[in-house]
C-alpha positions, -999 to +999 in steps of 0.1 A: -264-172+622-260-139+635-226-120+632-232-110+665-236-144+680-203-155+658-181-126+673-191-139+707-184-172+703-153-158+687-146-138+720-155-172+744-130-188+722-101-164+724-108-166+765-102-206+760-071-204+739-055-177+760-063-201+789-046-230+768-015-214+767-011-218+803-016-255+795+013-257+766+041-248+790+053-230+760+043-256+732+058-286+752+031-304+760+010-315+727-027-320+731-027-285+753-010-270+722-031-289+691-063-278+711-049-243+715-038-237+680-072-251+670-089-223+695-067-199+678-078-208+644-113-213+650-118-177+666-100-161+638-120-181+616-155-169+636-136-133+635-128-129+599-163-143+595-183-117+612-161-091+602-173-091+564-207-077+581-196-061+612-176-029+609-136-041+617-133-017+648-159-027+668-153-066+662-120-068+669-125-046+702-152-069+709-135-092+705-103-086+723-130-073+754-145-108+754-112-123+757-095-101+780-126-099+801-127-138+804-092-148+806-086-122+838-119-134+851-114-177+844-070-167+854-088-156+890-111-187+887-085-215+878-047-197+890-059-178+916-051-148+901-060-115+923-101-109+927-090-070+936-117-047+943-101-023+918-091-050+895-132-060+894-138-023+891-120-021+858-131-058+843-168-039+852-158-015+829-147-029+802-182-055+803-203-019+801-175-012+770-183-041+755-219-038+755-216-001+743-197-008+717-229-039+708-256-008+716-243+015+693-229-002+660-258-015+644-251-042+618-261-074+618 
């Protein structure tokens, strides 16, 4: 499989655990948490994976871009979290980011 397509699912599992902690209530709730941690683990895993191909800077920022972009956009969805038009504006941006960053790194 593509480093690519890991790093992504990497990113669409860093938006899930970063949801999961709002399920935890700080670690106090167990299956929120064990399904958390095992978010965290797996996208670190998927990370680490497609780093040994992909140069480090552009997967991690990927990566954090994937997360950050989801978790604001699923914390409007599911909290109710502000849908600002600035606060769009910026998510906008950092989706065009993103797919820069895909458009002009080559590898794998």
């Amino acid at each position: 499989m593509s480093s690519w397509i890991l790093l992504v699912i990497a990113g669409l599992l860093e938006v899930a655990w970063a949801i999961g902690l709002k399920y935890t209530q700080g670690f106090t709730r167990p299956l929120p948490s064990i399904l958390t941690v095992a978010g965290i683990v797996a996208s670190m895993g998927l990370l680490s994976y497609a780093a040994k191909s992909l140069p480090i800077g552009t997967a991690y920022a990927v990566w954090v871009g994937i997360g950050a972009f989801g978790a604001a956009v699923m914390g409007m969805v599911l909290f109710h979290e502000p849908a600002t038009v600035p606060r769009l504006f910026f998510l906008g941006l950092l989706l065009v980011a993103i797919v820069g960053l895909k458009a002009t790194s080559g590898g794998h």
